[in-house]
C-alpha positions as a printed Julia matrix, in Angstrom:
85×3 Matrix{Float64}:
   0.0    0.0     0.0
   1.54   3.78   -0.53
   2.11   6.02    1.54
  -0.09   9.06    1.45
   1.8   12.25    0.45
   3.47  14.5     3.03
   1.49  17.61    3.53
   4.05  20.3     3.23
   5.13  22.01    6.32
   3.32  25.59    6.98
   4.9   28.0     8.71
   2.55  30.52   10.88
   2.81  34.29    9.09
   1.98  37.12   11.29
  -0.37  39.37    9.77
   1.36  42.46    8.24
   0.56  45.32   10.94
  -2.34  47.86    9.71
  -1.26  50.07    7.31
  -1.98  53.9     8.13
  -3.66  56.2     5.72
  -1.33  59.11    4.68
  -3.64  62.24    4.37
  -2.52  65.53    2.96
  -3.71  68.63    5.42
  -3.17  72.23    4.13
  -0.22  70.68    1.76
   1.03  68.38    4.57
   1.4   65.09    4.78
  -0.55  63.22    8.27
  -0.91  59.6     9.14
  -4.78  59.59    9.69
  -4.69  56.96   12.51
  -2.27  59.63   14.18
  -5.07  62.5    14.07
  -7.45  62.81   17.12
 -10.69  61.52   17.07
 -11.65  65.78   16.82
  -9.14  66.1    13.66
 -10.38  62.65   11.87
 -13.82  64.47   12.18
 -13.15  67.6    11.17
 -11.6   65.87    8.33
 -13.83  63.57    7.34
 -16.44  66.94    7.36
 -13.56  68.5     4.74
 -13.36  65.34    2.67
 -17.91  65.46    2.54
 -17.67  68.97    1.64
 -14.69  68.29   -1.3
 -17.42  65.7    -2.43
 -20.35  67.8    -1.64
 -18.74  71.14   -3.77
 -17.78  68.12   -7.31
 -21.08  67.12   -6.58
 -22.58  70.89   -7.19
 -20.18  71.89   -9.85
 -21.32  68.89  -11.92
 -25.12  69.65  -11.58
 -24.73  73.23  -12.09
 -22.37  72.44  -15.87
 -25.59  70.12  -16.64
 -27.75  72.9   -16.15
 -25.85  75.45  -18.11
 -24.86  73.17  -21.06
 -29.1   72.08  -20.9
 -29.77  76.03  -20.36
 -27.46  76.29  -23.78
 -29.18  73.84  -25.94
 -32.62  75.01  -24.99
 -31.94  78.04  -25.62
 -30.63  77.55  -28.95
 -33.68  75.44  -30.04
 -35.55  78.05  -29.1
 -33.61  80.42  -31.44
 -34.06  78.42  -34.07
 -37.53  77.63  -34.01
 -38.4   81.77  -33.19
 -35.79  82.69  -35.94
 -38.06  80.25  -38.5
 -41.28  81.35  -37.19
 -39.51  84.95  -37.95
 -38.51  84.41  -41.2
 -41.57  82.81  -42.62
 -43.36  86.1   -41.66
């Protein structure tokens, strides 16, 4: 009868220690863990707001590029009416 295979032998890994999340505050670089619980607030309000203000800027260039090509059916279909007079 054979032998069964050896199983290989496994060595335990420790688990890599948590990485910490660089941030950049007013052009300087922070470990985010580091920050007080106050700081990782306030930034996490700053980070909302960032998202909150691409957010705004989007809707508002939808609204002006819409505004744009309503207006300029309307131009055209006024400037026919217009010229058929």
């Amino acid at each position: 009868m054979a032998k069964p295979p050896k199983k290989p032998a496994t060595v335990p890994v420790k688990p890599a220690p948590p990485q910490k999340t660089p941030v950049m505050i007013d052009g300087q670089e922070h470990l985010f863990e580091d920050l007080t619980p106050e700081q990782q607030e306030l930034f996490r309000h700053v980070v909302d707001l960032d998202r909150q203000a691409q957010e705004a800027q989007f809707k508002l260039n939808q609204a002006q590029f819409a505004r744009q090509a309503f207006m300029q059916r309307l131009t055209a279909l006024t400037s026919a009416t217009a010229g058929g007079k």
